[in-house]
N, CA, C and O atoms as a Maestro MAE file, in Angstrom:
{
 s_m_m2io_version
 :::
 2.0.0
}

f_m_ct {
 s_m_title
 :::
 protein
 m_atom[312] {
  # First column is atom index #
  i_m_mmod_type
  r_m_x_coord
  r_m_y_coord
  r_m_z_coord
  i_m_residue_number
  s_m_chain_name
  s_m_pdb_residue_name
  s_m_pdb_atom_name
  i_m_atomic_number
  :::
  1 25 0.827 -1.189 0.000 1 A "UNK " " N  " 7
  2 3 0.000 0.000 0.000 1 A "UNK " " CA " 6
  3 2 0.877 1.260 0.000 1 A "UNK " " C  " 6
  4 15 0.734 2.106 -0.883 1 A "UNK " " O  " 8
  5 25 1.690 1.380 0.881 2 A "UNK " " N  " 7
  6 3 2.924 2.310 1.263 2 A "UNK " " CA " 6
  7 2 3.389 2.613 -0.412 2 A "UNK " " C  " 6
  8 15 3.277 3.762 -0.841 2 A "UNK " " O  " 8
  9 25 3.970 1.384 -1.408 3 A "UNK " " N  " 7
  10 3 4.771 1.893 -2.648 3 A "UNK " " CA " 6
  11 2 3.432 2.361 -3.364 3 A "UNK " " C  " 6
  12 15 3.487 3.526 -3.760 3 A "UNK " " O  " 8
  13 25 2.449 1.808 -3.568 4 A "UNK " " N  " 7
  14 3 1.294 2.120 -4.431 4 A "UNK " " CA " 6
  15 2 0.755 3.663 -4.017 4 A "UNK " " C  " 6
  16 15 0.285 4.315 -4.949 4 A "UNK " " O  " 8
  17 25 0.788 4.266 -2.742 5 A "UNK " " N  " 7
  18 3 0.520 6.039 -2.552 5 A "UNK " " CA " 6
  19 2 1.943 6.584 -2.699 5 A "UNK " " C  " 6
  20 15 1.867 7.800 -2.522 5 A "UNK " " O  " 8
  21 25 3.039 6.269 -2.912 6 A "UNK " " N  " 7
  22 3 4.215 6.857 -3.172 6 A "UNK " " CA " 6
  23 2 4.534 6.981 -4.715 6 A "UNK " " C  " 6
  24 15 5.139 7.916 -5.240 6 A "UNK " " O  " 8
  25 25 4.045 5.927 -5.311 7 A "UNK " " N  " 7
  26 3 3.965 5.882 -6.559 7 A "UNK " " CA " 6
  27 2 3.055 6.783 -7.397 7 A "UNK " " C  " 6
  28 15 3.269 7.209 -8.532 7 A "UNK " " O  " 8
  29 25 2.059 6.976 -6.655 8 A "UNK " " N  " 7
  30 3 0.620 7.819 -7.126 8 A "UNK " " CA " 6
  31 2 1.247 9.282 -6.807 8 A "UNK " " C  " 6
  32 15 1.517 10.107 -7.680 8 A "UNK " " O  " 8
  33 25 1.404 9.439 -5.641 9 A "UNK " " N  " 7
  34 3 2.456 10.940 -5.242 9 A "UNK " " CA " 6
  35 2 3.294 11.482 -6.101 9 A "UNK " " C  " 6
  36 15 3.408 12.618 -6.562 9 A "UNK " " O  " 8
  37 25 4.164 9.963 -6.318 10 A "UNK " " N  " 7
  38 3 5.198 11.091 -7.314 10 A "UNK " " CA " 6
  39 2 4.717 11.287 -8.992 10 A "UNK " " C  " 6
  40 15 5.054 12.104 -9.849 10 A "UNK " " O  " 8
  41 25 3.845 10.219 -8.997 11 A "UNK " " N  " 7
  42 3 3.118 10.729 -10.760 11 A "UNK " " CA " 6
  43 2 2.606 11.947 -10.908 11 A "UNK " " C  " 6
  44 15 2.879 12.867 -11.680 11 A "UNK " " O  " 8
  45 25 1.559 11.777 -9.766 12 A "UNK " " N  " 7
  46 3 0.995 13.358 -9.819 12 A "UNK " " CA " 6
  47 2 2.067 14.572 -9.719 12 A "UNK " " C  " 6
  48 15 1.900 15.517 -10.489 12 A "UNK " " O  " 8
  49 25 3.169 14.599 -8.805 13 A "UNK " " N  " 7
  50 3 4.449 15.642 -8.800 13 A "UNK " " CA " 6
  51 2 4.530 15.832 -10.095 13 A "UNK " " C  " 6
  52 15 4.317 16.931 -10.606 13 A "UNK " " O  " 8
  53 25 4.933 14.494 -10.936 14 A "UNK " " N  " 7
  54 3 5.582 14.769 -12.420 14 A "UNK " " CA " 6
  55 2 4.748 15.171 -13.718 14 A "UNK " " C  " 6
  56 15 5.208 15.555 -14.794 14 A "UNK " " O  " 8
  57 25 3.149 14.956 -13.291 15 A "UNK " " N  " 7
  58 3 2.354 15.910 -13.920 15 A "UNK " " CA " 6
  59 2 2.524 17.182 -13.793 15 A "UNK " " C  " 6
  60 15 2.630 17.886 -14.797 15 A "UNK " " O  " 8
  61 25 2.572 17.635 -12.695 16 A "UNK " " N  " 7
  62 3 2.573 19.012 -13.048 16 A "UNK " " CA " 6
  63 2 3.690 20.069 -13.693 16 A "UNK " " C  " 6
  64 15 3.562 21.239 -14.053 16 A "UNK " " O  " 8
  65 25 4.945 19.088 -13.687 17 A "UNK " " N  " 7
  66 3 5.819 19.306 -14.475 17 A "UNK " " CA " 6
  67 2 6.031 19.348 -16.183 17 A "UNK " " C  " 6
  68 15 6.485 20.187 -16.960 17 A "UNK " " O  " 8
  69 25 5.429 17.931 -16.334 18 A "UNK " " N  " 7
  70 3 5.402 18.014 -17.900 18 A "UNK " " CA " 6
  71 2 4.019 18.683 -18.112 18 A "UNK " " C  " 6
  72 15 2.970 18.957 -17.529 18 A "UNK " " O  " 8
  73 25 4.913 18.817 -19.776 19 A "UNK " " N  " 7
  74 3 3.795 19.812 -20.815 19 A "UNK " " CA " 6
  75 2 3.575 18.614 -21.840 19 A "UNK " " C  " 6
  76 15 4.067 18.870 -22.939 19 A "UNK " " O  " 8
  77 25 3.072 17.601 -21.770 20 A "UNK " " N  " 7
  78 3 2.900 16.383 -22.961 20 A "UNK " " CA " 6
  79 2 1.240 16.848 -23.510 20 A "UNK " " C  " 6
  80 15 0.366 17.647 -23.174 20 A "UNK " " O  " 8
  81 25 1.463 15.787 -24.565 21 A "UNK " " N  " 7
  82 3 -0.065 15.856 -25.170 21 A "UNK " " CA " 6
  83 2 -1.026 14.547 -24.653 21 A "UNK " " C  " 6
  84 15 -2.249 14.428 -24.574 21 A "UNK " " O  " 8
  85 25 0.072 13.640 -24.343 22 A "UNK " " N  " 7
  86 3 -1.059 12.328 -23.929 22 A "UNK " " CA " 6
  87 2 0.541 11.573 -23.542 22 A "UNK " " C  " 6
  88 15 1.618 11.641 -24.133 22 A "UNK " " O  " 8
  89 25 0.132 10.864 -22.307 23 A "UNK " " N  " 7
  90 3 1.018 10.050 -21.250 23 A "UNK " " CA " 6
  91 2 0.401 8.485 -21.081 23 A "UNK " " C  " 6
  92 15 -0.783 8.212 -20.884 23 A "UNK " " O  " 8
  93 25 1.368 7.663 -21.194 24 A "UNK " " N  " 7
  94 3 0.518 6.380 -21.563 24 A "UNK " " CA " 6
  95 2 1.830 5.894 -19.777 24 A "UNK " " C  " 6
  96 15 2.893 6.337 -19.343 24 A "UNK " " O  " 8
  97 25 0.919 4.889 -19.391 25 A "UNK " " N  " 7
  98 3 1.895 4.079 -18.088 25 A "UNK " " CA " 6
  99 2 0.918 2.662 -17.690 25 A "UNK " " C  " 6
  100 15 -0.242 2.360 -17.971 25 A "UNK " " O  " 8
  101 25 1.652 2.199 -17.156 26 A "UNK " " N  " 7
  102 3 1.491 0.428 -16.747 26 A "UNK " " CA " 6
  103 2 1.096 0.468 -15.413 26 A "UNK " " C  " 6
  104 15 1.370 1.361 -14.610 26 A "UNK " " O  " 8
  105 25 0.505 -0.439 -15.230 27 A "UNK " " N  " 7
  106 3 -0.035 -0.572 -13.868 27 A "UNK " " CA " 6
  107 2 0.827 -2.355 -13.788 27 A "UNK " " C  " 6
  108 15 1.076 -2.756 -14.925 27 A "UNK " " O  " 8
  109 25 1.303 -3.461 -12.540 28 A "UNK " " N  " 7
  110 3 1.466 -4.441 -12.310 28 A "UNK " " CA " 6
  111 2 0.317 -5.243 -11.590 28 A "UNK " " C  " 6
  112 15 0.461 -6.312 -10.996 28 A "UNK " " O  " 8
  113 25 -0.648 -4.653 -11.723 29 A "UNK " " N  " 7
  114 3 -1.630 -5.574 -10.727 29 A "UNK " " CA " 6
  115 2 -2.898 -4.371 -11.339 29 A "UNK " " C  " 6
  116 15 -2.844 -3.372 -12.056 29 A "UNK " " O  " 8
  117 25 -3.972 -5.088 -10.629 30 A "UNK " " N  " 7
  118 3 -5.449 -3.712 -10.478 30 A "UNK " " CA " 6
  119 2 -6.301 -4.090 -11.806 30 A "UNK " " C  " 6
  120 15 -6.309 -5.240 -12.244 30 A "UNK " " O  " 8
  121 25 -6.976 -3.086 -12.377 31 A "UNK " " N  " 7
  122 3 -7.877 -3.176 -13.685 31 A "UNK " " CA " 6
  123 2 -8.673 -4.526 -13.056 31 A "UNK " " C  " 6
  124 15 -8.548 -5.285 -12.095 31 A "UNK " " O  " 8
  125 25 -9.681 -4.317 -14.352 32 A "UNK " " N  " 7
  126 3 -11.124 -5.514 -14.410 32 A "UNK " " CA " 6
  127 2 -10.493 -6.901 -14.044 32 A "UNK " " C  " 6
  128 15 -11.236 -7.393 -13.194 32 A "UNK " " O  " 8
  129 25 -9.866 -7.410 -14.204 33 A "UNK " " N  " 7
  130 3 -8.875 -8.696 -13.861 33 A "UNK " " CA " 6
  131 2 -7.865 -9.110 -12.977 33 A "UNK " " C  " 6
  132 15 -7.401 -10.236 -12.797 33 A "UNK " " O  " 8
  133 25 -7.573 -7.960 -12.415 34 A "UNK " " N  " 7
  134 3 -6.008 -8.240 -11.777 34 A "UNK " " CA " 6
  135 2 -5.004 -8.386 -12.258 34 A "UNK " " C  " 6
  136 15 -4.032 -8.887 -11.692 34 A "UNK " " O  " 8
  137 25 -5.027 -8.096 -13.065 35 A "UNK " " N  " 7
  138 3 -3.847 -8.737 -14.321 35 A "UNK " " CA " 6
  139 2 -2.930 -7.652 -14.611 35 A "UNK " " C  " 6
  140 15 -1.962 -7.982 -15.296 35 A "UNK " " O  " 8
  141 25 -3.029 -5.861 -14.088 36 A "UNK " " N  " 7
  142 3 -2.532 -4.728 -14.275 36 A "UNK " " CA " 6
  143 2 -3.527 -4.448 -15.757 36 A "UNK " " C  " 6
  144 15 -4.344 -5.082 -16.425 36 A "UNK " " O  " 8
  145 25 -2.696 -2.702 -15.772 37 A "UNK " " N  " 7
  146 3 -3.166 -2.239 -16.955 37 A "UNK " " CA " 6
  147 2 -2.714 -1.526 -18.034 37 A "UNK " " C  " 6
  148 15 -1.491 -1.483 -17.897 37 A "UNK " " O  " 8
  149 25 -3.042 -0.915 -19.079 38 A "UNK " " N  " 7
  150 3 -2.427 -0.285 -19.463 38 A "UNK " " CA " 6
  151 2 -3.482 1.217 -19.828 38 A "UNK " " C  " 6
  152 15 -4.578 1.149 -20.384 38 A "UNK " " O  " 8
  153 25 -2.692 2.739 -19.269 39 A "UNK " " N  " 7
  154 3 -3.771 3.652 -18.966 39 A "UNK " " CA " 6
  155 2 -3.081 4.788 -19.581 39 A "UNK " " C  " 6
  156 15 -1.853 4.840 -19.659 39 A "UNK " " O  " 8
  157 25 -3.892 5.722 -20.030 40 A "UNK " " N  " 7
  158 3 -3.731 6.878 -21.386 40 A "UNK " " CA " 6
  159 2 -4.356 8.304 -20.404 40 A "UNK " " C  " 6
  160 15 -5.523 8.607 -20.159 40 A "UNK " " O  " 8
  161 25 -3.283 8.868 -20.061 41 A "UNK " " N  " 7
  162 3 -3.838 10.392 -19.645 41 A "UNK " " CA " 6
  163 2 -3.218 11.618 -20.655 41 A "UNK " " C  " 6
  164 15 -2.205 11.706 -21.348 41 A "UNK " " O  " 8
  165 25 -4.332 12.488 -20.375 42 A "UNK " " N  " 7
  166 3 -4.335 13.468 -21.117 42 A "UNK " " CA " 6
  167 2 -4.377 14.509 -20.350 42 A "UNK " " C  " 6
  168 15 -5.450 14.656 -19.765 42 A "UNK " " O  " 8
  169 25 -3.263 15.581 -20.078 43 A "UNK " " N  " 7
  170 3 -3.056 16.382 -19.099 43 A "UNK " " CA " 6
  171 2 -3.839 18.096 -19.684 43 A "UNK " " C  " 6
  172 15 -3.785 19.063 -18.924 43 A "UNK " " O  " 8
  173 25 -4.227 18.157 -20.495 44 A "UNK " " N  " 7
  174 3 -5.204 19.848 -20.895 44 A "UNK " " CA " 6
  175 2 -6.759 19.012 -20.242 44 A "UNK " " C  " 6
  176 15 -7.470 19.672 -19.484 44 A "UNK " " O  " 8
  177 25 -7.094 17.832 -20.543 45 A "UNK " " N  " 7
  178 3 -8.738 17.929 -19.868 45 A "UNK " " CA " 6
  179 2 -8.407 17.002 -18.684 45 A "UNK " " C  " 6
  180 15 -9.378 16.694 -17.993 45 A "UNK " " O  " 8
  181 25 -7.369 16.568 -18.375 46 A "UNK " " N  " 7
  182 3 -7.413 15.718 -16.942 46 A "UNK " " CA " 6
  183 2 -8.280 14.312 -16.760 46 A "UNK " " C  " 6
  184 15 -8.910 13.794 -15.838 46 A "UNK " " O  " 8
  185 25 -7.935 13.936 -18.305 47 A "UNK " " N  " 7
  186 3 -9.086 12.576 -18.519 47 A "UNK " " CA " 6
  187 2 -7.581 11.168 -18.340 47 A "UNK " " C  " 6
  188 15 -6.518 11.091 -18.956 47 A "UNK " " O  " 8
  189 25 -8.105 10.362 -17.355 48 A "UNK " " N  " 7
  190 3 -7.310 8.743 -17.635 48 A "UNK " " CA " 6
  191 2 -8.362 8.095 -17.874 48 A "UNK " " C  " 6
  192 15 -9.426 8.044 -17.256 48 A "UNK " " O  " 8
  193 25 -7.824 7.313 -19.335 49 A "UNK " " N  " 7
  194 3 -8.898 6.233 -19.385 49 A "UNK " " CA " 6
  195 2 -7.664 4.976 -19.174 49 A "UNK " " C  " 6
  196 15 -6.444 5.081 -19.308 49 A "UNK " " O  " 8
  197 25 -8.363 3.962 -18.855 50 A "UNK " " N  " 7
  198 3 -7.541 2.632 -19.125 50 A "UNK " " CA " 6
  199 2 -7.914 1.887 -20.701 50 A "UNK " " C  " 6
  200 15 -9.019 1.649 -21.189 50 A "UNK " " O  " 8
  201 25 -7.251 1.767 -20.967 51 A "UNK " " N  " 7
  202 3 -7.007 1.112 -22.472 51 A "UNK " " CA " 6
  203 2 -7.433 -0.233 -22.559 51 A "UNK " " C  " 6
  204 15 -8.082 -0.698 -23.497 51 A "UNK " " O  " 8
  205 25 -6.926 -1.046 -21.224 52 A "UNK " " N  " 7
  206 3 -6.575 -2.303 -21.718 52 A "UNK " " CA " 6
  207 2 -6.613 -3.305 -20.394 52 A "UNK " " C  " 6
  208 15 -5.504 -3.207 -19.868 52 A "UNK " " O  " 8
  209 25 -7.460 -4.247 -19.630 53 A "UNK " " N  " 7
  210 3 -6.752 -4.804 -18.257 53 A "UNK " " CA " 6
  211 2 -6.467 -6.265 -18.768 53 A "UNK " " C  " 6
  212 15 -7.136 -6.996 -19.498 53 A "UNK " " O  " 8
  213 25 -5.611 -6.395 -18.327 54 A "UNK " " N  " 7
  214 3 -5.117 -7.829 -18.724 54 A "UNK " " CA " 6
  215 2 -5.296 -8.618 -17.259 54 A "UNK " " C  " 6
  216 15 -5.232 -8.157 -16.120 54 A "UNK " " O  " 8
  217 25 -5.658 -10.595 -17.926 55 A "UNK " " N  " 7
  218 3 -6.074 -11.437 -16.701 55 A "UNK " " CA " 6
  219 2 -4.395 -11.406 -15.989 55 A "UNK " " C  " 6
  220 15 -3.262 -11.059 -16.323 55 A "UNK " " O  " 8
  221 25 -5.162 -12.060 -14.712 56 A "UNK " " N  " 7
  222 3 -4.054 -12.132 -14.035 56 A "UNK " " CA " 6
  223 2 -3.848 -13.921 -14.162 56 A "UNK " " C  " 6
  224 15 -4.391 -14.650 -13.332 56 A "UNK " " O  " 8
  225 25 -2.960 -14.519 -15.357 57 A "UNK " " N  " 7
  226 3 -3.008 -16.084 -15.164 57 A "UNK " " CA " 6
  227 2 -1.445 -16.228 -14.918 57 A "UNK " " C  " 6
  228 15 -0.807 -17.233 -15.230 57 A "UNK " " O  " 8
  229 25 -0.912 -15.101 -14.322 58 A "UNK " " N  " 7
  230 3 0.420 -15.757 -13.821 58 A "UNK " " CA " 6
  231 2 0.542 -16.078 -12.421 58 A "UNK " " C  " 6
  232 15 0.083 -15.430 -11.481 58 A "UNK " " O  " 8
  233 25 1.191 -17.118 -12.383 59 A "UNK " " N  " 7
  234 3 1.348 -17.614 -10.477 59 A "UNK " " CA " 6
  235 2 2.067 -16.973 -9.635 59 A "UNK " " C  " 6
  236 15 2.018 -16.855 -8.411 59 A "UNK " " O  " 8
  237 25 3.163 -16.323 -10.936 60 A "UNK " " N  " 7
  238 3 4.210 -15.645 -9.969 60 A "UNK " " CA " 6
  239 2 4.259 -14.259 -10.998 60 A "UNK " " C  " 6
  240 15 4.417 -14.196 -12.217 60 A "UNK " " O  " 8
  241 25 4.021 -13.012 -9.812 61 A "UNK " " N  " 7
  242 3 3.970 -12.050 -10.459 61 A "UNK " " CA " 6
  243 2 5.137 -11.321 -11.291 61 A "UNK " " C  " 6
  244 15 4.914 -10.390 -12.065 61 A "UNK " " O  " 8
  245 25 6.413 -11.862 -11.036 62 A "UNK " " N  " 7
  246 3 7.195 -11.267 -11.519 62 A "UNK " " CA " 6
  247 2 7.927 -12.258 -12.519 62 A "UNK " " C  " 6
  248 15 9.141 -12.396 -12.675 62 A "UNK " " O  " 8
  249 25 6.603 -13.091 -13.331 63 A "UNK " " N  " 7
  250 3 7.175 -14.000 -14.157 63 A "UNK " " CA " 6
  251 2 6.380 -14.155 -15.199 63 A "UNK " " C  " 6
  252 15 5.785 -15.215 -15.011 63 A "UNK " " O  " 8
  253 25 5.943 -13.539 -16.493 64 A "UNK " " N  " 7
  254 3 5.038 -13.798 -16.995 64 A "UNK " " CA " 6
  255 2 5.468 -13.427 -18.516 64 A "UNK " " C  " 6
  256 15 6.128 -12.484 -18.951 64 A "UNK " " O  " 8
  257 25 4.676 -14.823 -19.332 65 A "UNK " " N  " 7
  258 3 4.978 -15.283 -20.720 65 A "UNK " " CA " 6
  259 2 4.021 -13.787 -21.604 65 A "UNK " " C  " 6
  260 15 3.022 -13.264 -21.110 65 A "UNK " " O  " 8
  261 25 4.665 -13.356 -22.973 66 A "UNK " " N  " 7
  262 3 3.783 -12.705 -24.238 66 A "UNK " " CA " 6
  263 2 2.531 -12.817 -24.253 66 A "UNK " " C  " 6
  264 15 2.070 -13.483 -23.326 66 A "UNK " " O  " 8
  265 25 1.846 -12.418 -24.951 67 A "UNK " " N  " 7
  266 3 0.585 -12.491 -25.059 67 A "UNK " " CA " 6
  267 2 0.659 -12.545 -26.796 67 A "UNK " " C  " 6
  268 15 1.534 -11.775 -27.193 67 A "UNK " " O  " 8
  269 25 -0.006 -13.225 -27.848 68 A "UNK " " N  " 7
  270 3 -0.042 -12.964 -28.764 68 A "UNK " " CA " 6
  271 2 -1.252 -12.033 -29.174 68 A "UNK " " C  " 6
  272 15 -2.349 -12.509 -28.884 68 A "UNK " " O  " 8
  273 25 -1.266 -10.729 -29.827 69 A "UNK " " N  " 7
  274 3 -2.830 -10.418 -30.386 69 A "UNK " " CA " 6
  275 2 -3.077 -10.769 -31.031 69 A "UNK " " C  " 6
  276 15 -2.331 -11.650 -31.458 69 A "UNK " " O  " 8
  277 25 -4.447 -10.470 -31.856 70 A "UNK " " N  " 7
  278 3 -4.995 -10.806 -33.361 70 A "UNK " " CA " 6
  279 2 -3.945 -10.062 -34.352 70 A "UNK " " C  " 6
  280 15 -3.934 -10.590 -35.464 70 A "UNK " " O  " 8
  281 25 -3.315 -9.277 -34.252 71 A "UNK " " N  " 7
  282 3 -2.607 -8.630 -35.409 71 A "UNK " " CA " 6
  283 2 -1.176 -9.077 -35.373 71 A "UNK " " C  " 6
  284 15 -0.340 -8.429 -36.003 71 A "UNK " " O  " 8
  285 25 -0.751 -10.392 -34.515 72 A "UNK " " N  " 7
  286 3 -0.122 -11.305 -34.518 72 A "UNK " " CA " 6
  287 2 1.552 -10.800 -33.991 72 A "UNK " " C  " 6
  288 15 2.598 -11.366 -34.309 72 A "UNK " " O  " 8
  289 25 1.382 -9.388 -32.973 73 A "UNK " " N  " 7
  290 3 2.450 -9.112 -32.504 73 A "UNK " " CA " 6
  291 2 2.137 -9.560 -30.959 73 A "UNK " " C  " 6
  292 15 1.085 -9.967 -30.467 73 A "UNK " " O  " 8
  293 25 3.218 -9.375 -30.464 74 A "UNK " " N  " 7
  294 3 3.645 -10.061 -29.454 74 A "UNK " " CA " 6
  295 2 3.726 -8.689 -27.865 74 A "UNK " " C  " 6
  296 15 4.702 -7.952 -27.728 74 A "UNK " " O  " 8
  297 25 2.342 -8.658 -26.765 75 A "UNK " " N  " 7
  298 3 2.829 -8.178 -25.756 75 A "UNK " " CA " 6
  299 2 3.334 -8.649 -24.707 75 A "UNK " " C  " 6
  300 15 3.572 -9.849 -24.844 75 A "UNK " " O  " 8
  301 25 3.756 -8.025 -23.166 76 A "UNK " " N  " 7
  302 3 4.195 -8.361 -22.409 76 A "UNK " " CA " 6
  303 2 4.587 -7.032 -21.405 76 A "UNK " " C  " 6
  304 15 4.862 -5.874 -21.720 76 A "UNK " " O  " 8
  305 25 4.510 -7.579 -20.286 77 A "UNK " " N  " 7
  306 3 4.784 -6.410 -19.208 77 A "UNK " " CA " 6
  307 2 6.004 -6.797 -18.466 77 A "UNK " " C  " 6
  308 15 6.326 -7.975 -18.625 77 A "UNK " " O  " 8
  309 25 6.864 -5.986 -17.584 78 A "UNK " " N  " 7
  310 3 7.968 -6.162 -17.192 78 A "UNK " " CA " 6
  311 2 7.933 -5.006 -15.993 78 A "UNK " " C  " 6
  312 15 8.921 -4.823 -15.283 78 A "UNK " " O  " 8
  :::
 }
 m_bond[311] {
  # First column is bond index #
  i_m_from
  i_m_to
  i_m_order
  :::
  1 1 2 1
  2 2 3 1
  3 3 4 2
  4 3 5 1
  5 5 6 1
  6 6 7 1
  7 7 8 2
  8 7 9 1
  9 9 10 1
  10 10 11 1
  11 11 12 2
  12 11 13 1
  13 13 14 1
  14 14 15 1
  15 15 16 2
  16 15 17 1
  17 17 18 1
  18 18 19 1
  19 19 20 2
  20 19 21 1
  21 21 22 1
  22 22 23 1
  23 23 24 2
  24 23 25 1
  25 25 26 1
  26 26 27 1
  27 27 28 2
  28 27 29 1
  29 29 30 1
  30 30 31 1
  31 31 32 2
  32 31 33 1
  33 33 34 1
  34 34 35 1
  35 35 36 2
  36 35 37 1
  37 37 38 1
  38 38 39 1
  39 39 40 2
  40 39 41 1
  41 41 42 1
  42 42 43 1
  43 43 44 2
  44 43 45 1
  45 45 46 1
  46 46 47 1
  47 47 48 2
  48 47 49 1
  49 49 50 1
  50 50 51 1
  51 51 52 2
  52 51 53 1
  53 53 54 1
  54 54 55 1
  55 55 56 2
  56 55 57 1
  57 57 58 1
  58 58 59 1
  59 59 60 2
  60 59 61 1
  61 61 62 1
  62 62 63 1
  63 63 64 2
  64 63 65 1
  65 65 66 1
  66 66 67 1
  67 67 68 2
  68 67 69 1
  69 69 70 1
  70 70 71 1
  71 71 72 2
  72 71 73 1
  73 73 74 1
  74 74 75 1
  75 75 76 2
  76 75 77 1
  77 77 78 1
  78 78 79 1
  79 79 80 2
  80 79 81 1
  81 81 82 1
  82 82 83 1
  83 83 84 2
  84 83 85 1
  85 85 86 1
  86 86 87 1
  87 87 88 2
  88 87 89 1
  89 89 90 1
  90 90 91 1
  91 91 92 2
  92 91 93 1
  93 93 94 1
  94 94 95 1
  95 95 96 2
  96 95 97 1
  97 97 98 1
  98 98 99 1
  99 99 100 2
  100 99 101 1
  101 101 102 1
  102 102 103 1
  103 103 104 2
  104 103 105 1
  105 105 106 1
  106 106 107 1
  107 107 108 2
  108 107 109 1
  109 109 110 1
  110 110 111 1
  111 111 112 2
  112 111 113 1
  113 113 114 1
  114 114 115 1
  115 115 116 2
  116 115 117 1
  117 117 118 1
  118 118 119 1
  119 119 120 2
  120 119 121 1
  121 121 122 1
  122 122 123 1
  123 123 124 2
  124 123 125 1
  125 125 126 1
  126 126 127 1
  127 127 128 2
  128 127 129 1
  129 129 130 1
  130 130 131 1
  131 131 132 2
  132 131 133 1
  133 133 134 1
  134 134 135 1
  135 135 136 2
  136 135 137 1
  137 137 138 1
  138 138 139 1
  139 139 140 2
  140 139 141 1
  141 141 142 1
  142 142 143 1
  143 143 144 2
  144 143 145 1
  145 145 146 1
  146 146 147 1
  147 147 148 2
  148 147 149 1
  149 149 150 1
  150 150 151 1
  151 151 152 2
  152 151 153 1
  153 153 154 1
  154 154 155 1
  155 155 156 2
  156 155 157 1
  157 157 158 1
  158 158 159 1
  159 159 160 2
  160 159 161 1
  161 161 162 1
  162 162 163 1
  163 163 164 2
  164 163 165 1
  165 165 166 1
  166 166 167 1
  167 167 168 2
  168 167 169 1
  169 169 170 1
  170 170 171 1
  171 171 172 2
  172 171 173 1
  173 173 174 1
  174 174 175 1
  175 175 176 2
  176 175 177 1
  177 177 178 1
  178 178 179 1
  179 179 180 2
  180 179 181 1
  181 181 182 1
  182 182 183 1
  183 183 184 2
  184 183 185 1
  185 185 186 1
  186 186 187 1
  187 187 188 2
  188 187 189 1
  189 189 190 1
  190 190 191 1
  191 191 192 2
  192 191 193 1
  193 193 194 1
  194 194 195 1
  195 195 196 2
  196 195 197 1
  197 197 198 1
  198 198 199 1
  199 199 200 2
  200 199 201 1
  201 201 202 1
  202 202 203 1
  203 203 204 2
  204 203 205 1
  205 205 206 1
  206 206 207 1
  207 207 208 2
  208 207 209 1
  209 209 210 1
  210 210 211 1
  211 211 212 2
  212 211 213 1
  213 213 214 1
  214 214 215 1
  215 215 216 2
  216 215 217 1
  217 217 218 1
  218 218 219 1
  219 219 220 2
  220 219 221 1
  221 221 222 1
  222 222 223 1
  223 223 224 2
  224 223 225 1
  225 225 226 1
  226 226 227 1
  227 227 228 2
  228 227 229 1
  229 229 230 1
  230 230 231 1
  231 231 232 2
  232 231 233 1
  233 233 234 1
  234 234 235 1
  235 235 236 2
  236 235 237 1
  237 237 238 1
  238 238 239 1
  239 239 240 2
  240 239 241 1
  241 241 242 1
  242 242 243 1
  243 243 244 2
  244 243 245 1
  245 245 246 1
  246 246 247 1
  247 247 248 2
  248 247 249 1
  249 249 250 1
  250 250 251 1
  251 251 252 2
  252 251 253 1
  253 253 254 1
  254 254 255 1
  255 255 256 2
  256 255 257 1
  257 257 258 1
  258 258 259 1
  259 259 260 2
  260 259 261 1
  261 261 262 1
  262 262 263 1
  263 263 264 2
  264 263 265 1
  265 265 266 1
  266 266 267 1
  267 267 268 2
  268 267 269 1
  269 269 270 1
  270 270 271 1
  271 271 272 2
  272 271 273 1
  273 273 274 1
  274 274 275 1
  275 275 276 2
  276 275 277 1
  277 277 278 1
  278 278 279 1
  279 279 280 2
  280 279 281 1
  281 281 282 1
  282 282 283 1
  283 283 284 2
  284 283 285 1
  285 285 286 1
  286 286 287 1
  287 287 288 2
  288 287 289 1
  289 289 290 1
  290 290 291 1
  291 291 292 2
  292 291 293 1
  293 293 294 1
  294 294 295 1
  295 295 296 2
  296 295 297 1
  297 297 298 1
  298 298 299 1
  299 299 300 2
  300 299 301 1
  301 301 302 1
  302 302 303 1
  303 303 304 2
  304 303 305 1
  305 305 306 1
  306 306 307 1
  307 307 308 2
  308 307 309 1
  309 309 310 1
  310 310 311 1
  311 311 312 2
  :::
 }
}
């Protein structure tokens, strides 16, 4: 809990620093599944959407195989 509000703390710090048009970042856990996510903010209207939650079918979290999509490239989180 402790790294997850330290982590949130310092994102928000580094928002207010950058001037981007759209900020994309990973989550390791959370979203519809547990599986982490992948989430798209946009700093002029202050909108995050999440893109993407992936299942959680790994046993060990800091071990987990590609994913193939339909357009036959290859993801993965780290």
């Amino acid at each position: 809990m402790k790294k997850i509000l330290l982590s949130s703390i310092y994102f928000l710090a580094c928002m207010l620093s950058i001037q981007a048009q759209t900020l994309y970042d990973v989550s390791a856990n959370g979203g519809n599944y547990g599986g982490g996510t992948i989430n798209k903010f946009v700093p002029a209207t202050n909108n995050l959407t999440v893109l993407k939650s992936f299942e959680s079918i790994a046993y060990n979290p800091y071990y987990t195989n590609f994913i193939q999509a339909s357009d036959g490239k290859l993801y993965g989180m780290t």
